[in-house]
C-alpha positions in Angstrom: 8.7 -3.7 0.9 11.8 -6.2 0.5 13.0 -3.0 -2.4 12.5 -0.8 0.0 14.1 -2.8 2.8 17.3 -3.9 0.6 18.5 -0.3 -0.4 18.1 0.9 2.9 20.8 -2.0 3.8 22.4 -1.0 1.2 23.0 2.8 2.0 23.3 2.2 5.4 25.3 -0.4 5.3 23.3 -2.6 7.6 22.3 -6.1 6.9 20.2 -6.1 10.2 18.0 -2.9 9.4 13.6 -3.9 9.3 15.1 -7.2 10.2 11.8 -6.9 12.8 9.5 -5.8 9.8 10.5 -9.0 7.7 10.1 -11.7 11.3 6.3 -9.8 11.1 6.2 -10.7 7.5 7.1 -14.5 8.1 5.1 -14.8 11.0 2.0 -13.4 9.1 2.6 -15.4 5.6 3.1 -18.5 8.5 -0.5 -17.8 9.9 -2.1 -16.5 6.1 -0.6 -20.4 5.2 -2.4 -22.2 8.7 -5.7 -20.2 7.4 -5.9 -21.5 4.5 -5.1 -18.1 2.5 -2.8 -17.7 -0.9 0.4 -16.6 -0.9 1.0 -12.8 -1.3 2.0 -11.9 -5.3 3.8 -9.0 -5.3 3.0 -9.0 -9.3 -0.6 -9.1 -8.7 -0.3 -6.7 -5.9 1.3 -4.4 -7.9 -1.5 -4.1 -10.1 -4.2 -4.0 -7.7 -1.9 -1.1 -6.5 -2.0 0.7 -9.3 -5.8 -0.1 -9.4 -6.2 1.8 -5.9 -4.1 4.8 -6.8 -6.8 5.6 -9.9 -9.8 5.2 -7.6 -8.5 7.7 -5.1 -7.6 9.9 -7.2 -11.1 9.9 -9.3 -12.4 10.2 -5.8 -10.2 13.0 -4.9 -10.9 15.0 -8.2 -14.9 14.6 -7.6 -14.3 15.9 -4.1 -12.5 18.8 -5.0 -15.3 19.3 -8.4 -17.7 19.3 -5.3 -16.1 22.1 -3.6 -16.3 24.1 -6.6 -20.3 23.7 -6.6 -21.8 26.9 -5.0 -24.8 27.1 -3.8 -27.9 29.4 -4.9 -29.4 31.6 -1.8 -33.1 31.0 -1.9 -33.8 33.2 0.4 
C-alpha cells in the first residue's frame, strides 16, 4: 500500500493521512519478526498477486461456462 498511501499525501497534501494504516503495518511486521516469520517482499508479492488474479478469473470464467449448461427435462 505505501504507493497508494504516498499519492494520497501527495494530492491531499497531508503528510499524516493512513498514518494509522502504516503504525498497523509496523506493529504486524514487529510481531511477523517475534514469530519467527520473513519479511514481507512486495516483489514477490506482486507476483503471487498477479498469480491470484489468473486463478479467480479461470474460476470465474468456469462459473459463468456453468451457467450456460442447461439442463435436459427427463421427464
Amino acid at each position: 500500500m505505501r504507493p497508494f498511501v504516498r499519492k494520497y499525501r501527495v494530492q491531499n497534501e497531508d503528510p499524516t493521512e493512513y498514518a494509522n494504516f502504516e503504525w498497523l503495518a509496523g506493529t504486524m511486521g514487529e510481531l511477523d519478526r517475534r514469530a519467527g516469520a520473513s519479511d514481507f517482499d512486495e516483489g514477490m508479492f506482486a507476483i503471487q498477486l498477479d498469480e491470484r488474479i489468473a486463478t479467480y478469473q479461470d474460476r470465474l470464467r468456469l462459473e459463468r461456462a456453468l451457467r450456460q449448461v442447461t439442463l435436459a427435462d427427463t421427464d
